[in-house]
C-alpha positions as CSV (number, residue, x, y, z in Angstrom):
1,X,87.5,78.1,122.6
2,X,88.4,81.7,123.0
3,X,87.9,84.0,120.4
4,X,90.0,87.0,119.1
5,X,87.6,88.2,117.3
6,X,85.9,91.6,118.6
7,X,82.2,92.7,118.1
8,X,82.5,96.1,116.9
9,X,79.2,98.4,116.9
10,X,78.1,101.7,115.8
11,X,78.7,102.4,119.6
12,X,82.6,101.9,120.1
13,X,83.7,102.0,116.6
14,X,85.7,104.7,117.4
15,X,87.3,103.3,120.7
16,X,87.8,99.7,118.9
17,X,89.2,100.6,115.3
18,X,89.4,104.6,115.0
19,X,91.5,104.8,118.7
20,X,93.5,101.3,117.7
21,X,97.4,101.8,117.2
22,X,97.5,98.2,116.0
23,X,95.9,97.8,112.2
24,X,92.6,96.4,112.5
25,X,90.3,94.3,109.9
26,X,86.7,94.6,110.2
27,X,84.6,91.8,108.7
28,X,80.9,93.6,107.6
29,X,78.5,90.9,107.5
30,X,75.2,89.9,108.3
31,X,73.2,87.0,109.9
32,X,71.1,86.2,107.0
33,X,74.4,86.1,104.8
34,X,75.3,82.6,103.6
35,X,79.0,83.9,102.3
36,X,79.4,85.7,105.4
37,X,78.9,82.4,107.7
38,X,81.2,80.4,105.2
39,X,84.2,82.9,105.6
40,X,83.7,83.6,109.2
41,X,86.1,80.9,110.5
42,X,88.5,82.0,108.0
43,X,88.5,85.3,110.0
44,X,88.7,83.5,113.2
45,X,91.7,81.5,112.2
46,X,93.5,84.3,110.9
47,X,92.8,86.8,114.2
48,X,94.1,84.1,115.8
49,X,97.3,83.5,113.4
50,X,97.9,87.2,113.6
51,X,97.4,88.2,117.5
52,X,99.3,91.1,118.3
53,X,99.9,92.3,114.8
54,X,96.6,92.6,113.5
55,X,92.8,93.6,115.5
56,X,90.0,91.8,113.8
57,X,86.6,92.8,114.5
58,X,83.1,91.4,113.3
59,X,80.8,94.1,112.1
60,X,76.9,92.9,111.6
61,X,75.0,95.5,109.2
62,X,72.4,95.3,110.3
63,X,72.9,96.2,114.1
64,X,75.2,98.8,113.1
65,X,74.1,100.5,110.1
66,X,75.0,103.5,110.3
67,X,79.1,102.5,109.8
68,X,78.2,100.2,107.2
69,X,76.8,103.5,105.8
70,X,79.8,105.8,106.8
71,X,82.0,103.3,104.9
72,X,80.0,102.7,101.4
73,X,79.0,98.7,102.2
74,X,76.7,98.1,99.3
75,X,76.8,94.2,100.2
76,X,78.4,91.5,102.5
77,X,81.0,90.2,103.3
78,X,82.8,93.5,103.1
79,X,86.2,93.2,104.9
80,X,87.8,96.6,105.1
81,X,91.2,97.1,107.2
82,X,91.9,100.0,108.7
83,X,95.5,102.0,110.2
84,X,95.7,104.7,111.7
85,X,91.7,105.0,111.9
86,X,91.3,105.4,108.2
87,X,90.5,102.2,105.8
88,X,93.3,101.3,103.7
89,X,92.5,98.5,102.1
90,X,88.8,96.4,101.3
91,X,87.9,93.1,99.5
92,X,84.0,92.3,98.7
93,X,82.6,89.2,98.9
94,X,83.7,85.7,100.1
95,X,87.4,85.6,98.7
96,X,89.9,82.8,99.6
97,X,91.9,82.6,102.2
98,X,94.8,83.1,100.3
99,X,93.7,86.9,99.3
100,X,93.1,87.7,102.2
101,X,96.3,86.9,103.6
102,X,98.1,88.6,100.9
103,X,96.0,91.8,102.0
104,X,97.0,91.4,105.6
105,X,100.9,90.9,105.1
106,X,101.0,94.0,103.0
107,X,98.9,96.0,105.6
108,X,100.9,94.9,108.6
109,X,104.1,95.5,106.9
């Protein structure tokens, strides 16, 4: 099953999300993260729902800490969308699905 889900890094952060003309939602988590596992799929379903209108990206803390840092994430799941490069908009912890689609339709508006 393909995925539309991108692994952004410390590395191409600012190619992936900073350089992106599309608004983008980046998912911090980490491995060890029980929350984080349980809304993954959520994310998945909703990159997929929203191709074209919306770049999600999967952030792990851990191998990237030094964005996690840039961006204040105190604890996972963070999910921060950004447009125009700079973060709009960010939710903490393992909300519904519902929330976070009322997030994305105002961000994509």
């Amino acid at each position: 099953m393909q995925t539309h889900v991108i692994e952004v890094t410390d590395t191409n952060f600012a190619s992936e999300v900073g350089g992106s003309e599309t608004p983008v939602l980046v998912d911090f988590s980490a491995e060890w993260c029980a929350p984080c596992k349980k809304l993954a799929p959520v994310v998945a379903d909703l990159a997929r729902e929203y191709v074209g209108r919306l770049k999600v990206g999967h952030l792990d803390i851990e191998q990237s800490p030094s964005t996690a840092a840039r961006f204040g994430v105190m604890s996972v799941p963070t999910l921060i969308f950004f447009k125009g490069g700079k973060a709009s908009e960010q939710l903490i912890g393992a909300v519904s699905r519902q929330s976070l689609e009322r997030v994305i339709l105002k961000v994509i508006a």
